[in-house]
C-alpha positions as CSV (number, residue, x, y, z in Angstrom):
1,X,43.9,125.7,73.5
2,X,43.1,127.9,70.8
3,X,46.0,127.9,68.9
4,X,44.7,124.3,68.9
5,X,40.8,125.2,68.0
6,X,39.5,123.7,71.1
7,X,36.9,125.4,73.3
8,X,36.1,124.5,76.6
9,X,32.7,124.1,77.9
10,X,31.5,123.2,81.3
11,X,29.2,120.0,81.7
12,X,29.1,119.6,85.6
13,X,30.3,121.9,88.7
14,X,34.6,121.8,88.2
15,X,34.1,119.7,84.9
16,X,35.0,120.5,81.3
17,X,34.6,119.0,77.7
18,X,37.6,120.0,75.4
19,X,36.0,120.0,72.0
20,X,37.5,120.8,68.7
21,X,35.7,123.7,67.1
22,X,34.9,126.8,67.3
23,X,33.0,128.1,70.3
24,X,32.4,131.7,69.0
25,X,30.0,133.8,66.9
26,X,31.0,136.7,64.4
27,X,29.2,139.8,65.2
28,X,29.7,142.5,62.0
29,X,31.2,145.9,62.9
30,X,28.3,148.8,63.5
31,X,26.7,150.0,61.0
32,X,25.0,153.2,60.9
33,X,24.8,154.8,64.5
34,X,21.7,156.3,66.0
35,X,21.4,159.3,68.8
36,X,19.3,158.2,71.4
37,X,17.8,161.0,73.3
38,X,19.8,160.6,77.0
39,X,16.9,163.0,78.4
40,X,15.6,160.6,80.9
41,X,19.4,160.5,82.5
42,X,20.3,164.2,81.8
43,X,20.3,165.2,85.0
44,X,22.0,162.2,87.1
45,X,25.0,162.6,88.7
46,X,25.7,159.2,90.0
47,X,26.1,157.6,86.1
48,X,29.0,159.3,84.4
49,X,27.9,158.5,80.7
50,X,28.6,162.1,79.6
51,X,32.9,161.0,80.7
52,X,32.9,157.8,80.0
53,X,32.0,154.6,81.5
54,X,34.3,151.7,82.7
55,X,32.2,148.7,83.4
56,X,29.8,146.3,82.1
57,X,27.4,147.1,84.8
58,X,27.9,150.9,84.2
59,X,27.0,150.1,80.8
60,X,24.2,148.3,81.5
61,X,22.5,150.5,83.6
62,X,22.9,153.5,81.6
63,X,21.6,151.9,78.6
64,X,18.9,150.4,80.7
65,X,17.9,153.8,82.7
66,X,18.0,156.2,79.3
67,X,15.0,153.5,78.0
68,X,17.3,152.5,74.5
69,X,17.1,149.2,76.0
70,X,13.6,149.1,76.4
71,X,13.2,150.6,73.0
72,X,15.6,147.5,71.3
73,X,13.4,145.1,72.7
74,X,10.0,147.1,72.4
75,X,9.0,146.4,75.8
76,X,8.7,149.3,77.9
77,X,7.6,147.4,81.0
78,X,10.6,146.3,81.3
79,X,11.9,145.7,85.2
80,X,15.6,144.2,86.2
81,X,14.7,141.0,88.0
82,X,17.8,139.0,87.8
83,X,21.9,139.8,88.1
84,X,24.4,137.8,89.2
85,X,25.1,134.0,89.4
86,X,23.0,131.2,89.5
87,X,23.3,127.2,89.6
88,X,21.6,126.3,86.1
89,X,18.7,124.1,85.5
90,X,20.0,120.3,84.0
91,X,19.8,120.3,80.1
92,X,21.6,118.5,77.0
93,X,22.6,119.9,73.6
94,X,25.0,119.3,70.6
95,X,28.2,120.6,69.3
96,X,29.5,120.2,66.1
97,X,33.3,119.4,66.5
98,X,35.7,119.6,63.7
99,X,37.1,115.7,63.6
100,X,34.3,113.9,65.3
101,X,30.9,115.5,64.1
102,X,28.5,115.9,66.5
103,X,29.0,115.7,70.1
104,X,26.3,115.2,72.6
105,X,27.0,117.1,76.1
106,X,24.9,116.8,79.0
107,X,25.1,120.0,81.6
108,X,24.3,119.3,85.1
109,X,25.3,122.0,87.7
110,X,26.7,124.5,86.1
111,X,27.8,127.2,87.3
112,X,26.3,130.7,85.1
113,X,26.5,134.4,85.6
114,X,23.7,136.3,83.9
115,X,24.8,139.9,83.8
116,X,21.5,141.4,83.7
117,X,17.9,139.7,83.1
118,X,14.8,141.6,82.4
119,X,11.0,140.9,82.4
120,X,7.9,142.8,81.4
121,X,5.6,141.5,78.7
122,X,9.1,139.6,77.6
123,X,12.3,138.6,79.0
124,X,15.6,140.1,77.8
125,X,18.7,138.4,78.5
126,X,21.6,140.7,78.9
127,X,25.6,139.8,78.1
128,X,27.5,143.5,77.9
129,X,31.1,143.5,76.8
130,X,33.2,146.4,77.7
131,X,35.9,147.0,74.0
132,X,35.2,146.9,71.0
133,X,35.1,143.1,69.8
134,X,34.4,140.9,66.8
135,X,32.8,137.9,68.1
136,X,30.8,136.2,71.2
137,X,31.3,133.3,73.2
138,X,28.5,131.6,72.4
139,X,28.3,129.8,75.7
140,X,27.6,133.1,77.5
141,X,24.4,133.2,76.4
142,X,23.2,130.1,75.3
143,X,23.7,128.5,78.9
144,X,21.4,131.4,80.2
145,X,18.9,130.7,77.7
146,X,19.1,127.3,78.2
147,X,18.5,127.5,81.9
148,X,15.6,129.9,81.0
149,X,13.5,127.2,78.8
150,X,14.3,124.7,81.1
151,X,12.9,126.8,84.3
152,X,9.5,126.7,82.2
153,X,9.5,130.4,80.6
154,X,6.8,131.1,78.3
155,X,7.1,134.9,77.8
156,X,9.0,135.5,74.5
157,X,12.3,135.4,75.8
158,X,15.0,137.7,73.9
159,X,18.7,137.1,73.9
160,X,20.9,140.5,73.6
161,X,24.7,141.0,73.4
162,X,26.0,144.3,74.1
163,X,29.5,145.8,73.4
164,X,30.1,149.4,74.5
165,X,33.0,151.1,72.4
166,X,34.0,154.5,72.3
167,X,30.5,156.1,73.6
168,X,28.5,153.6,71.3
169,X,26.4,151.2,72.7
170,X,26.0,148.3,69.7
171,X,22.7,145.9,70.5
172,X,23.2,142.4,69.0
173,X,20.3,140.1,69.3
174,X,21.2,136.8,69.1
175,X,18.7,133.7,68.4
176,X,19.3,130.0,68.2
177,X,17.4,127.9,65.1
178,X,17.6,124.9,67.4
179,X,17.7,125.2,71.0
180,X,19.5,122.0,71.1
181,X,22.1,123.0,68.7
182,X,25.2,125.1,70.2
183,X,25.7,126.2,66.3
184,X,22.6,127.6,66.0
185,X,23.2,130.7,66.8
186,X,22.5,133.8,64.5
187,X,22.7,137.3,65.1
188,X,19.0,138.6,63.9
189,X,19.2,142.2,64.1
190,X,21.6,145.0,65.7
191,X,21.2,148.3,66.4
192,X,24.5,151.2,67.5
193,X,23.1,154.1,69.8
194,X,24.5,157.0,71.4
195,X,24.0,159.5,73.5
196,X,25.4,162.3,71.7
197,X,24.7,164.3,69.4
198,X,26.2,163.5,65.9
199,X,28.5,165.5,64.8
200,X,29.9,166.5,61.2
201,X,33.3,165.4,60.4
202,X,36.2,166.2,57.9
203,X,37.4,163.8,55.3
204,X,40.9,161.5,56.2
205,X,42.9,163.5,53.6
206,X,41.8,166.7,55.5
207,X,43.0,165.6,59.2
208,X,46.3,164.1,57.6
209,X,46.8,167.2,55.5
210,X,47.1,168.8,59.0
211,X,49.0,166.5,61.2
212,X,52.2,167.2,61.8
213,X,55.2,165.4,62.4
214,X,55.8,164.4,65.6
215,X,58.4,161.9,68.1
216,X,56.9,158.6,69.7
217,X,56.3,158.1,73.5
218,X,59.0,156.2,75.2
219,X,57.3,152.4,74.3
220,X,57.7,150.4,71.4
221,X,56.8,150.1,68.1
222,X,53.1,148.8,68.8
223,X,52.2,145.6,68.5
224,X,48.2,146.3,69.0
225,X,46.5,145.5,65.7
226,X,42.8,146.9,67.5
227,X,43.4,150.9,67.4
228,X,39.5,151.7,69.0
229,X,40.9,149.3,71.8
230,X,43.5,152.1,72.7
231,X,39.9,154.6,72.9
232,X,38.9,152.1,75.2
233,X,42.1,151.7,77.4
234,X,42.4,155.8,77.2
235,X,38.6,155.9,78.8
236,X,39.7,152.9,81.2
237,X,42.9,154.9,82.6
238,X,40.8,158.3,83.1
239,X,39.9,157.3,87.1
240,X,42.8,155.7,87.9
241,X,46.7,154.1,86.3
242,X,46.0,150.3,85.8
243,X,48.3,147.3,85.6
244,X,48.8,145.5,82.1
245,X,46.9,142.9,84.1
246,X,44.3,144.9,84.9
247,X,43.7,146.2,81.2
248,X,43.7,142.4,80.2
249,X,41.3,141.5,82.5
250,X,38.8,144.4,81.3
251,X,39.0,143.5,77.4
252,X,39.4,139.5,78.2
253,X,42.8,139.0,76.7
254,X,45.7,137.8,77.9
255,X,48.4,139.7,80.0
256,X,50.5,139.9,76.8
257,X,48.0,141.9,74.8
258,X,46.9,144.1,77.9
259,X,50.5,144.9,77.4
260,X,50.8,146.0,74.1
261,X,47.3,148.3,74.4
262,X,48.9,149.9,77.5
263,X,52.4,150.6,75.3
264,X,50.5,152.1,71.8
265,X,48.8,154.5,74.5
266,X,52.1,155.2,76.0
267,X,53.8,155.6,72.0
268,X,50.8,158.0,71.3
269,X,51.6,160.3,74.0
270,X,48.0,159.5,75.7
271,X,49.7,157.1,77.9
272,X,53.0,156.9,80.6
273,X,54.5,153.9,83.0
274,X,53.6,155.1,86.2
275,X,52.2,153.6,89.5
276,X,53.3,150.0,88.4
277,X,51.2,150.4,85.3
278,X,49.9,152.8,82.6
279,X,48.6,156.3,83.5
280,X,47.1,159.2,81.4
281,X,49.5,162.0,80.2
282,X,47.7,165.4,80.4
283,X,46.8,164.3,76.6
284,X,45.3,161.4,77.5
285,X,43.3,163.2,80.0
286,X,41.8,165.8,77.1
287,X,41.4,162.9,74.7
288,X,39.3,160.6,77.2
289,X,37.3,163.8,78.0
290,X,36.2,164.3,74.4
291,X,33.0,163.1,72.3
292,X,33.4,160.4,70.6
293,X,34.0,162.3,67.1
294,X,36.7,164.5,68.5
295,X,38.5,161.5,69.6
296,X,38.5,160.0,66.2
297,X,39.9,163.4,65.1
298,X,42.6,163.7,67.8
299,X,43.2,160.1,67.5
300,X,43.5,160.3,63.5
301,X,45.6,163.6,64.0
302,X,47.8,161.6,66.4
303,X,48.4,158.8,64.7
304,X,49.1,160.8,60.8
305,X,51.8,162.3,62.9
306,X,54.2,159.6,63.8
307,X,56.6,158.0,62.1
308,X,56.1,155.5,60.0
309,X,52.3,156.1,60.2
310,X,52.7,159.8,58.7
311,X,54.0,158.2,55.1
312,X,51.8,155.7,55.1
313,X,48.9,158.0,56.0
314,X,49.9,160.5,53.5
315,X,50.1,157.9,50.4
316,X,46.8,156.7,51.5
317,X,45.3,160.2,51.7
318,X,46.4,160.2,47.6
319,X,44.9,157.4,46.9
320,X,48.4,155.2,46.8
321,X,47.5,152.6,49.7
322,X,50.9,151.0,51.2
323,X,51.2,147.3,50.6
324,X,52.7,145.3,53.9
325,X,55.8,144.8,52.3
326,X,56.1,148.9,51.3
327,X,55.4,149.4,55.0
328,X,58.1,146.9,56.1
329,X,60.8,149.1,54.6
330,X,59.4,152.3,56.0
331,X,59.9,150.4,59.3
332,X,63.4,149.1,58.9
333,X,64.1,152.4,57.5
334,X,62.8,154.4,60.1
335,X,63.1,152.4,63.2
336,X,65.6,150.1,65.1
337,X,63.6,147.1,64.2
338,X,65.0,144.8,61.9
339,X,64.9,141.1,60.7
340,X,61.8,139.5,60.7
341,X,59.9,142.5,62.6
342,X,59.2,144.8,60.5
343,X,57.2,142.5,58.3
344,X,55.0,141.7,61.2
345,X,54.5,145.4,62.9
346,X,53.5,146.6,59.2
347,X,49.6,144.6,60.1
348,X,49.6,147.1,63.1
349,X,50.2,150.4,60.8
350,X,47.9,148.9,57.9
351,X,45.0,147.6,60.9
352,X,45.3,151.2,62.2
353,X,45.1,153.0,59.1
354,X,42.2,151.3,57.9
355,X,40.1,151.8,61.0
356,X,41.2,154.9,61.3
357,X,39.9,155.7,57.3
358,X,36.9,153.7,57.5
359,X,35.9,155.8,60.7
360,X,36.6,159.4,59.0
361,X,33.8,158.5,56.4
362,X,31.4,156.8,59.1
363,X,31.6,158.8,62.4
364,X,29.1,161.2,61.3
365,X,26.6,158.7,59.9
């Protein structure tokens, strides 16, 4: 279905519309990050936020309990009052489809799953996302906020996506121009907290002037364009191994793609088969123990390190940034791969390298 552009939306309980377009909204990458003051959770032992957290809800909650929720939507009479699934209230809208303009849909039924719903003075809508991610399904919170207006809400009702990645918690309000247009949606404002303090950090030429060379895990080449989604999967893994399954159940991709984030862990030595899945080496252990700037430091460190990645990290480090087809011969040269492979691993090693620069000169910020 996507290779086809068509999203799926559901009009009745067990019913679906195939539509051709797109069903998603861009969210842009944080910005600057804030430290929110986690005084008001310093002390709790029941919310590990200080190791990491592995769940939407965990997510929620802390972000709800420290008051940087409260302080996004300025309400600070702010109470949970809904969680959980509920049968929504019968409403109509329009999607904009690709070959037939405008398509009229009329939801009765549904089925909807509001991950947490707040009200004080206001209403904030909650959708968290555990991974770093580029977009929303728009669906996920326009049904909800459809549902509300139709209930009869007259508080000012506030629409909030939430994507926890690497100890940052990034706040994306999300509005609608027309509520009866599926397209409408625009993200209004965004805010990136967290709950440590910031810390200085050295320039990429400094931590690949220091890496070392070093031999891959036993996995292959990887295949995992996202490298903060190996943070994530290294933070996942911390309590317990998981299943490639598992890991694409978490981040919402398919089982093919949980593969290849639980094999780049296991080629970066933070990762090993074990247990019918993916477990953390003793590396893996330190690195998901870390604050979030250390582990861009280990992970850049890492990374600068292995082949293919160490030349390529080098000659950007001077300025000389590797084209794809410059990084397809490092691969044929320095690998088994051959054929049409190398040409398609060299997006991994460019995708990592470019995160992993853009994050040396913005971790601190």
């Amino acid at each position: 279905m996507q290779d086809l552009g068509i999203t799926i939306l559901p009009v009745s309980n067990g019913q679906y519309a195939l539509l051709s377009g797109d069903g998603y909204c861009q969210i842009p990458e944080p910005d600057q990050i804030e430290c929110y003051d986690p005084n008001k959770i310093r002390d709790f032992q029941t919310l590990n936020w200080k190791t990491g957290l592995r769940s939407e809800p965990q997510v929620i909650d802390t972000l709800f309990c420290s008051s940087a929720l409260r302080s996004f939507i300025g309400d600070e009479d702010l109470t949970l009052t809904v969680r959980g699934r509920l049968r929504a209230k019968p409403f109509s809208y329009a999607f904009t489809t690709q070959r037939h303009g405008e398509k009229e849909l009329a939801v009765n039924g549904v089925q909807i799953e509001i991950d947490s719903g707040y009200e004080g003075d206001s209403i904030a809508i909650v959708e968290a996302k555990f991974g770093a991610t580029t977009d929303i399904i728009v669906r996920q919170l326009f049904y909800p906020y459809r549902h509300m207006l139709e209930s009869g809400v007259s508080k000012n009702l506030h629409l909030v996506y939430l994507v926890y990645s690497n100890k940052v918690f990034s706040l994306y309000e999300v509005g609608f121009e027309n509520p009866h247009q599926y397209h409408s949606c625009k993200i209004l404002r965004q805010k990136h907290y967290t709950l440590e303090a910031l810390k200085k950090i050295p320039s990429f030429a400094d931590v690949v002037g220091r890496a070392r060379k070093s031999q891959a895990g036993d996995a292959p080449f990887p295949q995992a364009d996202d490298l903060s989604k190996i943070i994530d999967v290294v933070e996942l893994l911390l309590p317990t191994p998981l299943s490639k399954d598992e890991i694409a159940e978490r981040f919402e991709v398919d089982s093919r793609q949980g593969d290849y984030y639980g094999n780049a862990a296991v080629w970066l030595g933070f990762a090993d088969k074990s247990h019918g899945g993916f477990g953390l080496t003793p590396r893996g252990v330190s690195l998901a123990q870390m604050n979030r700037v250390d582990r861009i430091i280990a992970l850049a460190e890492t990374v600068a390190s292995m082949p293919v990645f160490a030349e390529a990290s080098r000659a950007e480090a001077r300025g000389n940034k590797m084209g794809p087809d410059e990084i397809a011969r490092l691969i044929a040269k320095n690998t088994s791969l051959g054929g049409t492979t190398p040409p398609r691993r060299a997006s991994t090693v460019r995708s990592w390298i470019d995160w992993l620069s853009n994050q040396l000169k913005s971790a601190s910020s």
